[in-house]
N, C-alpha and C positions, 0 to 999 in steps of 0.2 A: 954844676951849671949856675950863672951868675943870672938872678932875676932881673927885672925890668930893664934889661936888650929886647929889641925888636930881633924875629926873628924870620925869614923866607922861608915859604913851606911850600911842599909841592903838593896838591890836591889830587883825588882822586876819584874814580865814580864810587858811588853808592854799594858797600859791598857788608853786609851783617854776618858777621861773627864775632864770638866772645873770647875774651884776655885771653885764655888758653890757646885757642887757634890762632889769636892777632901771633900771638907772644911764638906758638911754633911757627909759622911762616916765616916771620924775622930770624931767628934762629938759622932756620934751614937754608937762609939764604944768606949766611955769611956776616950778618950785623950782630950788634952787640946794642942791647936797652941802654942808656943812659936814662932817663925819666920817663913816667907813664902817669896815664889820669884820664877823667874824665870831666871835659870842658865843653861848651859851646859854640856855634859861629851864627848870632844873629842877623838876619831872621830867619837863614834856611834850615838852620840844624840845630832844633833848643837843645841834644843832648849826644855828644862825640865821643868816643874814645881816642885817646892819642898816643905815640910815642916816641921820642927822640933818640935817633938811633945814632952809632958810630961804625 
């Protein structure tokens, strides 16, 4: 993946689970991880987890 692109994301509600769980749900539904991390979206969320699926 090529840095500094803007990129469109689709938001979602408020749901706590850790990389294991994030990372089986994607899985089980057919996507494939490209990048993972953990980022912020100031001011509502000082601490995210993310990750760019294909």
């Amino acid at each position: 993946m090529e840095t500094g692109n803007e990129m469109i994301i689709a938001s979602t509600s408020c749901k706590m689970v850790n990389f294991k769980h994030f990372e089986e749900e994607i899985f089980r539904n057919g996507l494939n991880i490209v990048e993972k991390g953990i980022t912020c979206i100031e001011p509502d969320f000082t601490t995210i987890m993310y990750v760019v699926v294909e």
